[in-house]
C-alpha positions as a printed NumPy array, in Angstrom:
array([[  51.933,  -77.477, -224.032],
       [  51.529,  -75.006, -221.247],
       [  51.504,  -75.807, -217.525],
       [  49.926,  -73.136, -215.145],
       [  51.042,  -72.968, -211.645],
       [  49.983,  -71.482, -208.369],
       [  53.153,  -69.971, -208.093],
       [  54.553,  -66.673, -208.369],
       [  56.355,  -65.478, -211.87 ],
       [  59.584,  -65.196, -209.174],
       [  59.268,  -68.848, -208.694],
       [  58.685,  -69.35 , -212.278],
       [  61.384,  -67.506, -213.507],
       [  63.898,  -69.35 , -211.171],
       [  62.45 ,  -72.569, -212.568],
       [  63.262,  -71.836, -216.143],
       [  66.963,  -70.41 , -215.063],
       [  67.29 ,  -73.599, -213.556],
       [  66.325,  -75.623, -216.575],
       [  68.349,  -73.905, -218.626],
       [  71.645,  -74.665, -216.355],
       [  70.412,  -78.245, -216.609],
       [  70.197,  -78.094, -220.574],
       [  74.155,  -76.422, -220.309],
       [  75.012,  -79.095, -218.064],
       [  76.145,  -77.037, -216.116],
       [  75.727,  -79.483, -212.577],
       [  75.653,  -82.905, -213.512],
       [  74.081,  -83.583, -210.017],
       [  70.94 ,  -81.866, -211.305],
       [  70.851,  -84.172, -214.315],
       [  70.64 ,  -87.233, -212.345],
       [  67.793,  -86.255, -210.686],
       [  65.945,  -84.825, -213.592],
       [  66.693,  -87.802, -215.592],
       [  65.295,  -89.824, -212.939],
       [  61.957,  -87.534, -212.468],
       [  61.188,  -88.556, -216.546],
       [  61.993,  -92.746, -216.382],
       [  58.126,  -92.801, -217.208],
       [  59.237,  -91.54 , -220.893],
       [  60.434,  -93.8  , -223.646],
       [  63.652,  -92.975, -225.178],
       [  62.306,  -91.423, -228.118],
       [  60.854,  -88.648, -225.858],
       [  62.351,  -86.074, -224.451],
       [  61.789,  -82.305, -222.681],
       [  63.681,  -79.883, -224.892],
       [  62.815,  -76.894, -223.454],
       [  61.141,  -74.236, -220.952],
       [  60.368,  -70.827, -221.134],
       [  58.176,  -67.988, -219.341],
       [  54.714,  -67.146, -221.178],
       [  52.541,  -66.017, -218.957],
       [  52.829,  -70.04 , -217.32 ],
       [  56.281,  -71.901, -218.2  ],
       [  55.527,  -73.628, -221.768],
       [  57.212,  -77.132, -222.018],
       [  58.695,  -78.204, -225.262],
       [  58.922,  -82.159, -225.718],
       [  60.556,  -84.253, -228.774],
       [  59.047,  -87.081, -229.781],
       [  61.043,  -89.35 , -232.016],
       [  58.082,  -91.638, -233.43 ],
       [  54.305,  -90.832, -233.813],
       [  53.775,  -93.692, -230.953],
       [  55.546,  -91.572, -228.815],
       [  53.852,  -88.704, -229.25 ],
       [  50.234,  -90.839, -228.392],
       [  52.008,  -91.804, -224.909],
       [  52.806,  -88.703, -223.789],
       [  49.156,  -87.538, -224.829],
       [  47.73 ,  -90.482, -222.442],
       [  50.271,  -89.215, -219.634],
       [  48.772,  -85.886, -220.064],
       [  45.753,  -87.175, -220.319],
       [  45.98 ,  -89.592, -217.051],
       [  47.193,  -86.646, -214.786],
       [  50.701,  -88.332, -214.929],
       [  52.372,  -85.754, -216.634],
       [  51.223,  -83.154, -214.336],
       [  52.297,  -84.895, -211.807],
       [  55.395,  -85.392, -212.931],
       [  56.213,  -81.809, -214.284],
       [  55.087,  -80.399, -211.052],
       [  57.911,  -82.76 , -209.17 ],
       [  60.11 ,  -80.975, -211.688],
       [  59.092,  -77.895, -210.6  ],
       [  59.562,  -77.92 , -207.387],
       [  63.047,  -79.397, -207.431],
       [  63.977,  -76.531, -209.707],
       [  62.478,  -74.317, -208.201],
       [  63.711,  -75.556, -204.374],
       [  60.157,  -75.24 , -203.285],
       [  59.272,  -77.518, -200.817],
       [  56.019,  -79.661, -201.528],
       [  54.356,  -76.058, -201.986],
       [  54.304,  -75.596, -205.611],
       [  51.158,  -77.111, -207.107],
       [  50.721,  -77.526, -211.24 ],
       [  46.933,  -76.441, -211.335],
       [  46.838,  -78.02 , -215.03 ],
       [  48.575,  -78.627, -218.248],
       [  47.264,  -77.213, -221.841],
       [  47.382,  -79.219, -224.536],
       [  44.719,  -78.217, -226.764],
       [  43.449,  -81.091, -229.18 ],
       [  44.485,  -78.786, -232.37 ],
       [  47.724,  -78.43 , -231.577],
       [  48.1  ,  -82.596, -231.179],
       [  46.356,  -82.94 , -234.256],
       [  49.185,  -80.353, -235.699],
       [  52.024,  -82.707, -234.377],
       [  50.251,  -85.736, -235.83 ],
       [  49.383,  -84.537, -239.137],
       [  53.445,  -83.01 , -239.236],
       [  54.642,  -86.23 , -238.244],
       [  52.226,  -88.199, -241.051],
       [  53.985,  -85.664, -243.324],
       [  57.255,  -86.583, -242.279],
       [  57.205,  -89.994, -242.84 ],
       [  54.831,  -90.037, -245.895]])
């Protein structure tokens, strides 16, 4: 999924770097408070990953096909936004100025991680 900001790419880019210190675990301070920012996700979900296109596209891995139907009613609620944009400004350092506008998740591409996941177990 993509989430679009109304940030600059400068802010942007600073969120990814961060992310990816977090994913070295490189300050285990950092990882507290990211884990805590996600307790809404079960255990078989988790963000893998964050990168700069044209918006900062967010990776998740779902472990079962259940889990992959709750985050698509978080995203669907406005919950994940919400969430992802708390993530975003505590990597980013911002302070309450750093709005997620919306996430992308276009019904194809669920459909894709359904019908993969059917194909997985079947």
């Amino acid at each position: 999924m993509r989430a679009d900001l109304d940030a600059s790419q400068q802010t942007e880019n600073i969120i990814v770097s961060q992310w990816k210190k977090f994913s070295a675990n490189e300050n285990p301070k950092m990882g507290h408070h990211v884990e805590g920012i996600f307790t809404f996700l079960s255990n078989d979900i988790s963000v893998v990953l964050l990168i700069r296109a044209n918006s900062i596209a967010v990776w998740f891995r779902c472990l079962t096909m259940a889990a992959i139907m709750s985050l698509r009613d978080h995203w669907q609620s406005g919950q994940l936004r919400d969430v992802l944009q708390r993530l975003f400004i505590f990597l980013s350092g911002a302070v309450g100025t750093l709005r997620v506008e919306r996430i992308v998740w276009p019904q194809a591409e669920y459909d894709y991680c359904l019908s993969n996941f059917h194909f997985i177990q079947g």
